[in-house]
Backbone as CSV, one residue per row, in Angstrom:
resi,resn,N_x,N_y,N_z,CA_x,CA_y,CA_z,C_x,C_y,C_z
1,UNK,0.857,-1.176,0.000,0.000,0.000,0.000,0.903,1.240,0.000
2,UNK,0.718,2.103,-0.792,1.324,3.506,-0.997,1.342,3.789,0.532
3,UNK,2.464,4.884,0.920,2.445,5.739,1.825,1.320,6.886,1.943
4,UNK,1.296,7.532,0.455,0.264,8.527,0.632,-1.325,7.897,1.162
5,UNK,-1.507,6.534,0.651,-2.769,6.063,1.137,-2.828,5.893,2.962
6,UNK,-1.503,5.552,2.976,-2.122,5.278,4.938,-2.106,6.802,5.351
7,UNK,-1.195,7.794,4.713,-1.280,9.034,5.694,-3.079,9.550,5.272
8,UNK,-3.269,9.123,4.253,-4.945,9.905,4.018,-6.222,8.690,4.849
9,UNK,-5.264,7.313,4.807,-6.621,6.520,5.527,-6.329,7.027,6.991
10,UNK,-5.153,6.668,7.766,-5.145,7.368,9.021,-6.375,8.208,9.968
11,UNK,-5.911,9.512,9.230,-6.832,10.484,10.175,-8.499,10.145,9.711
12,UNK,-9.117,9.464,8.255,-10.087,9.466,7.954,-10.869,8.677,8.673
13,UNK,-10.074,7.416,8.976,-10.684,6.061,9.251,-10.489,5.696,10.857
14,UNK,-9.452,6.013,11.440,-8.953,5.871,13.026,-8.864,7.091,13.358
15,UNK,-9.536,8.223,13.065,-9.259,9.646,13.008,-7.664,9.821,14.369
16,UNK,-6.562,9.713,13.797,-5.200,10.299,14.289,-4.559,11.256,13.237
17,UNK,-3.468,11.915,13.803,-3.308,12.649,13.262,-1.461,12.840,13.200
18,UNK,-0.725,12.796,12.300,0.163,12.775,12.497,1.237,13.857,12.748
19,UNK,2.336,13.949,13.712,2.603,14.838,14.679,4.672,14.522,14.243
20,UNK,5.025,16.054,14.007,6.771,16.104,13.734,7.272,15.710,15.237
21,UNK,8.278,15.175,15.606,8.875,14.754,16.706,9.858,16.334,16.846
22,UNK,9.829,16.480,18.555,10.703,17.459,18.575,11.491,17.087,19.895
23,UNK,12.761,17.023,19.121,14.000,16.266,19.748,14.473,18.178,21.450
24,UNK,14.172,17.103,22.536,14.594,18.280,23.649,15.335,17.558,24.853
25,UNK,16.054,18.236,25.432,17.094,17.936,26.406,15.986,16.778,27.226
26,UNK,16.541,15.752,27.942,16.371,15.198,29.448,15.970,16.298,30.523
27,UNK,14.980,16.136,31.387,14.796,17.391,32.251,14.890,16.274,33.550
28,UNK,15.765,16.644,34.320,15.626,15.966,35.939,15.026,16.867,36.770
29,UNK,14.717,16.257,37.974,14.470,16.714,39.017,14.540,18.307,39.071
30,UNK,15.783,18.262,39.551,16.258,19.863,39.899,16.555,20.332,38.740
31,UNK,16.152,20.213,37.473,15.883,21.452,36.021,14.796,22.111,36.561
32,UNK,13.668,21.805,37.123,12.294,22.462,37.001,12.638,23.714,37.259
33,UNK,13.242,23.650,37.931,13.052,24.911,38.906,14.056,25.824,38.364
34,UNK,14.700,25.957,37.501,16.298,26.398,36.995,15.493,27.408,35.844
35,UNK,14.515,27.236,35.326,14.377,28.387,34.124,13.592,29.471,35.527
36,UNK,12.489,29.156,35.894,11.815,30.185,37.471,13.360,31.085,38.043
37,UNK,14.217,30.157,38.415,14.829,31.119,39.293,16.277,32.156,38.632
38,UNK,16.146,31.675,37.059,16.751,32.077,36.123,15.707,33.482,35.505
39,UNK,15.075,33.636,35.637,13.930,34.458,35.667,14.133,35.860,36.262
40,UNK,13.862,35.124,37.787,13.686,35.700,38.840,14.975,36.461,38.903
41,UNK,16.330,36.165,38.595,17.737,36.381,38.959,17.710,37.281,37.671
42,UNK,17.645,37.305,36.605,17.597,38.141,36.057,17.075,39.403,35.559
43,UNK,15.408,38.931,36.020,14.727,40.492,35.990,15.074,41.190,37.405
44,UNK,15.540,40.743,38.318,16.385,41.920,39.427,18.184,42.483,38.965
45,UNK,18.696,41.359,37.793,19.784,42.514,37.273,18.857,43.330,36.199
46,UNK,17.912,43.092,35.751,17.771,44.157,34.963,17.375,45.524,35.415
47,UNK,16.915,45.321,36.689,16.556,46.545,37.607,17.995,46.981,38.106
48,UNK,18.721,46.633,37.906,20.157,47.456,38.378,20.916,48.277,37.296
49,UNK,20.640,49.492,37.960,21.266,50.541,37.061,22.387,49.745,36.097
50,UNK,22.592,50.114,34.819,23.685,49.897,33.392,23.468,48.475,33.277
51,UNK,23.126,47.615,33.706,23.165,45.996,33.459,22.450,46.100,32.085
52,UNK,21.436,46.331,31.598,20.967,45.987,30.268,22.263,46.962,29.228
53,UNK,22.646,47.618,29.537,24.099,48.509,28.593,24.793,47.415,28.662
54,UNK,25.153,46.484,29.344,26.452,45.816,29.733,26.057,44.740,28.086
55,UNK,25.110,44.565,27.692,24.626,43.056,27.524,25.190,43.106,25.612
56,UNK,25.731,42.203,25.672,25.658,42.300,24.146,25.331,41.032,23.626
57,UNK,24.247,41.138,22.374,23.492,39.445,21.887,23.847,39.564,20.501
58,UNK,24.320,38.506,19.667,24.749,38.086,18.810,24.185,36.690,17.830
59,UNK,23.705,36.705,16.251,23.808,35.587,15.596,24.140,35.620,14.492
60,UNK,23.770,34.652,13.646,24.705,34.857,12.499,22.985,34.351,11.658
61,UNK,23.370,34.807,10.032,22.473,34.254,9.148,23.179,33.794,7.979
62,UNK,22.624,33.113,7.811,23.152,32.189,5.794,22.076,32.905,4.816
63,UNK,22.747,33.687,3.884,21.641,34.257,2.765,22.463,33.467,1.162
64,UNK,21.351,32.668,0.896,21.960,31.835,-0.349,21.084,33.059,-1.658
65,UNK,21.812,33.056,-2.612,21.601,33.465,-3.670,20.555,33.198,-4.865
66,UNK,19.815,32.022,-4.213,18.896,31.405,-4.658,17.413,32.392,-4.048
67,UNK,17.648,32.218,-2.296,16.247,32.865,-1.938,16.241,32.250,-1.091
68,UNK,16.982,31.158,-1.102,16.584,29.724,-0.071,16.889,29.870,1.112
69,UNK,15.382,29.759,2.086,15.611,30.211,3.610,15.576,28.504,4.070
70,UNK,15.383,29.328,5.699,15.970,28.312,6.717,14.186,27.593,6.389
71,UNK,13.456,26.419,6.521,12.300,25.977,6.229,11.491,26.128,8.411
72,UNK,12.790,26.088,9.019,12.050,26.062,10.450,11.900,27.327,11.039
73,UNK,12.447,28.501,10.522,12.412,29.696,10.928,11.185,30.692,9.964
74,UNK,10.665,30.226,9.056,9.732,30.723,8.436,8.043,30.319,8.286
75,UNK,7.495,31.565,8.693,5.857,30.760,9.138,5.501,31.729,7.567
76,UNK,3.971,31.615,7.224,3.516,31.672,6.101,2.311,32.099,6.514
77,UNK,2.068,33.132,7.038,0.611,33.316,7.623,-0.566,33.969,6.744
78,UNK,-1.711,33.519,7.084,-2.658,33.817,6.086,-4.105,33.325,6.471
79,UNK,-5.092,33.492,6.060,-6.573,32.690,6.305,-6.688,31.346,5.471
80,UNK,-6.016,30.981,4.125,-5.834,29.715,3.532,-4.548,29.510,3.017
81,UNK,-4.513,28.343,3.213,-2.832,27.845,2.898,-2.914,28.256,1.400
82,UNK,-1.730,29.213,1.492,-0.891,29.488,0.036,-0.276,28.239,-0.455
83,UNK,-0.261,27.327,0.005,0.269,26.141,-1.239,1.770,26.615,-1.512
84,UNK,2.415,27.698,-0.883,3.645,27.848,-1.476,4.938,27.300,-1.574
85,UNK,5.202,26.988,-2.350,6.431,26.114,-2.522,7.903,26.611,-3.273
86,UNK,8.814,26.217,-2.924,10.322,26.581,-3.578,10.844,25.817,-3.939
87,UNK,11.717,25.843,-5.358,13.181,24.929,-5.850,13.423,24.802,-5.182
88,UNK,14.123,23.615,-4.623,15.495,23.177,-4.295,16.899,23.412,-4.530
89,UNK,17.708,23.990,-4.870,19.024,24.443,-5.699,19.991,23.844,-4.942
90,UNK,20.584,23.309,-4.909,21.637,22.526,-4.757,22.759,22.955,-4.640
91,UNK,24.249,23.331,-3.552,24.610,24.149,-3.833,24.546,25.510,-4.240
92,UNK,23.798,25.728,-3.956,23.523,27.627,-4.108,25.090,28.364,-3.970
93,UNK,25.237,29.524,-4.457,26.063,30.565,-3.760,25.666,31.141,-2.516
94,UNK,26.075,31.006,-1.380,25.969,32.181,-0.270,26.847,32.740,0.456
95,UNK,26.374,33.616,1.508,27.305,34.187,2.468,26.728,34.178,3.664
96,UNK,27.824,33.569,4.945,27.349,33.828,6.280,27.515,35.267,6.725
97,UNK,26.947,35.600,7.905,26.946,36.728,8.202,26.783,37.135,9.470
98,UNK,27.811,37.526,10.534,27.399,37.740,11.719,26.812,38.881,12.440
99,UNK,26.041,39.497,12.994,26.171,40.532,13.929,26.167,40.319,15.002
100,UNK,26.040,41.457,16.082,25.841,41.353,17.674,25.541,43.083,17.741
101,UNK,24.496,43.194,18.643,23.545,43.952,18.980,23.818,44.371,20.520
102,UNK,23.582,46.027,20.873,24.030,46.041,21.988,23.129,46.894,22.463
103,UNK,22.571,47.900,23.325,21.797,49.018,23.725,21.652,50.046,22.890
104,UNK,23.593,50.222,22.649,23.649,51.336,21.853,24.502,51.400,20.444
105,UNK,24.643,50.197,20.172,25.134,50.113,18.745,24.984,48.764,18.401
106,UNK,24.967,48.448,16.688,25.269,47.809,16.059,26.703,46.809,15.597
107,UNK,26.997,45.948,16.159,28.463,45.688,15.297,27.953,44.729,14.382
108,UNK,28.535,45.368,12.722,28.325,44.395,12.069,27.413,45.233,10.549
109,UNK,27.532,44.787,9.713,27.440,42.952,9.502,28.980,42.586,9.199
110,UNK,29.125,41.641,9.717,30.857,40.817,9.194,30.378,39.895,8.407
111,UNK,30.835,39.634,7.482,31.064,38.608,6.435,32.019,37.655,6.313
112,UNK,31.752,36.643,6.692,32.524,35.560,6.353,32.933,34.955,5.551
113,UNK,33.999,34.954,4.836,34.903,34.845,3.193,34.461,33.052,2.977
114,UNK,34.501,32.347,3.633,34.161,31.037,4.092,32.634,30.096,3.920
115,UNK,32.225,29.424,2.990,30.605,29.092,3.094,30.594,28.501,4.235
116,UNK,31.039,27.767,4.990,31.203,27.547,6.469,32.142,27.750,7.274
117,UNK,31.008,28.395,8.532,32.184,29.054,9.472,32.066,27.869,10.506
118,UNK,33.383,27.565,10.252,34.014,26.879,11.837,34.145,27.287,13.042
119,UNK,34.860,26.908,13.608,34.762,27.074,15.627,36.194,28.291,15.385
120,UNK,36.830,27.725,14.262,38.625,28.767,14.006,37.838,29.349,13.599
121,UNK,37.453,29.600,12.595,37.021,30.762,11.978,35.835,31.821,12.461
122,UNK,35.466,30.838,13.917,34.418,32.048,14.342,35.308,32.585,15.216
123,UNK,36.274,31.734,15.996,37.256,32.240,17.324,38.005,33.331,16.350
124,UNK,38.839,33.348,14.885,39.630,34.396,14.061,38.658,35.520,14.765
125,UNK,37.463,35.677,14.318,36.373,36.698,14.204,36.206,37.271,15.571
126,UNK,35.877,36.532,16.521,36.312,37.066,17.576,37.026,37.954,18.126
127,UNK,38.451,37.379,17.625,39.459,37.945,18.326,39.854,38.815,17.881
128,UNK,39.985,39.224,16.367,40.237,40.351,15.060,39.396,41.172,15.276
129,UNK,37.898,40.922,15.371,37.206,42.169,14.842,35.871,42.202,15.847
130,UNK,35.008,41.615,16.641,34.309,41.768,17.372,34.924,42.473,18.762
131,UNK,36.021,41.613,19.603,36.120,41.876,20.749,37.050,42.971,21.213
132,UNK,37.693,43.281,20.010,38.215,44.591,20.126,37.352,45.970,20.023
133,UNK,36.405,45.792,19.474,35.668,47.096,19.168,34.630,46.886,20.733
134,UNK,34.124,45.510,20.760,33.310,45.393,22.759,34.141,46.199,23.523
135,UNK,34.993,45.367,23.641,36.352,46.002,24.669,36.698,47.693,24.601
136,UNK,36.918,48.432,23.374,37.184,49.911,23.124,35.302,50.524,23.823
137,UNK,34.718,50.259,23.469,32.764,50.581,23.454,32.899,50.277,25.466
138,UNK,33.368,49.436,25.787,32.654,49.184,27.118,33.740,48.885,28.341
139,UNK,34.483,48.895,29.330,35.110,48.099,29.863,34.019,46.711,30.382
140,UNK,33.508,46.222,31.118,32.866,45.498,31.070,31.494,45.625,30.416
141,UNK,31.578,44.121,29.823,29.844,43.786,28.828,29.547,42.200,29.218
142,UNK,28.853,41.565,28.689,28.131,40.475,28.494,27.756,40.006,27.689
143,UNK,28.430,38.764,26.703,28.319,39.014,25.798,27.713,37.645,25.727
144,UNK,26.267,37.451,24.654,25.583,36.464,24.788,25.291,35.405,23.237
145,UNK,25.440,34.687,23.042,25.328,33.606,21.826,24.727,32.496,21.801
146,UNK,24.135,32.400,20.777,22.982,31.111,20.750,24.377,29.622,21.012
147,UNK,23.362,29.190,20.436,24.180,27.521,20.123,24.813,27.008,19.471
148,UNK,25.144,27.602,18.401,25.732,27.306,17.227,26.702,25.877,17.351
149,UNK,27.137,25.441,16.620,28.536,24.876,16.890,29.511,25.193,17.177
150,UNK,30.169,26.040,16.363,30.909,27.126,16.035,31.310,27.914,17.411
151,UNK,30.230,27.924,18.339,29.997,28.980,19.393,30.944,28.276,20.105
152,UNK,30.982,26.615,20.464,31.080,25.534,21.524,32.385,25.062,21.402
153,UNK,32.896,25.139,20.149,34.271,25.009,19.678,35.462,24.944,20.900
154,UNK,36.175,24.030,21.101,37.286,23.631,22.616,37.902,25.229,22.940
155,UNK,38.594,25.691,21.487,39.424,27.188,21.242,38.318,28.475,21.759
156,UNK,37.076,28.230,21.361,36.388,29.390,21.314,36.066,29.269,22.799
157,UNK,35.970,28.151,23.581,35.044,28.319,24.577,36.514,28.704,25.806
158,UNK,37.475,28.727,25.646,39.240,28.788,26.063,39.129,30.173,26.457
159,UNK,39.222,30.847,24.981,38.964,32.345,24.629,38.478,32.590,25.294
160,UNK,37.129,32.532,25.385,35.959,33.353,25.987,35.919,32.858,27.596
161,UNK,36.529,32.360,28.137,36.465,32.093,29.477,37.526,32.288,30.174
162,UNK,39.040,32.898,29.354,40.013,33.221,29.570,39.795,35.385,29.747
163,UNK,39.143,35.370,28.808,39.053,36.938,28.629,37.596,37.266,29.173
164,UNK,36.691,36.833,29.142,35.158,36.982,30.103,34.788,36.315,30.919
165,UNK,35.584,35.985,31.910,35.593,34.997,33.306,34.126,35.626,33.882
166,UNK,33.334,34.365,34.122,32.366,34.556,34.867,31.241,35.224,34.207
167,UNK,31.334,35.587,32.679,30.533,36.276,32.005,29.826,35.285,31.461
């Protein structure tokens, strides 16, 4: 029997409905309580005079030359499904692209010469051209980054815990 036939007998006939899996950490015991008091700890630094100045947040984007976005970061909103659909392109041309965002300025956009940026090549970036201009802008900041890979890198995480202890 075709696939397309069980996903259409499915919901018709056993009315279910089929559901994307979303892959998330193990939560123990003592997690519950860790986002609450992560909360709590932080909306009282934000009540302390310059703490939101201190903060600097940072990501990066991939813009391929095609058009071709990320498929999980884009919603399509509307009253009936647009049906919309895109090529595939294979290899596209693109460019990564980092910024980081602060109270009072912009750094960025940096461009990465590289279609993938590595853990070296994000630590180069770092050390060349982001944390010198933080450092001149602020004596102390906070400087904050998603997950990347790149971010987690043995070198990058060295760096950043050698020069922002405790940050």
């Amino acid at each position: 029997m075709p696939q397309s036939s069980v996903w259409r007998i499915l919901p018709k006939r056993l009315g279910v409905k089929g559901y994307r899996l979303q892959l998330l950490q193990a939560l123990n015991p003592q997690d519950h309580n860790l986002p609450f008091h992560f909360c709590v700890d932080f909306q009282q630094r934000l009540e302390e005079d310059g703490f939101a100045e201190k903060l600097a947040f940072s990501d990066e984007a991939t813009f391929h030359a095609c058009g071709k976005v990320n498929r999980h970061n884009v919603r399509i909103w509307g009253t009936e499904n647009p049906h919309a659909t895109m090529e595939h392109v294979r290899d596209s041309p693109k460019v990564n692209v980092f910024c980081a965002v602060s109270s009072c300025k912009v750094y960025g956009p940096f461009f990465f010469a590289e279609t993938a940026v590595t853990g070296i090549k994000y630590l180069d970036m770092l050390q060349r051209w982001l944390m010198p201009q933080l450092q001149e802008d602020r004596e102390y900041f906070i400087f904050q980054q998603d997950g990347a890979p790149p971010h987690f890198h043995f070198d990058v995480r060295v760096h950043l815990n050698a020069n922002l202890a405790g940050r």
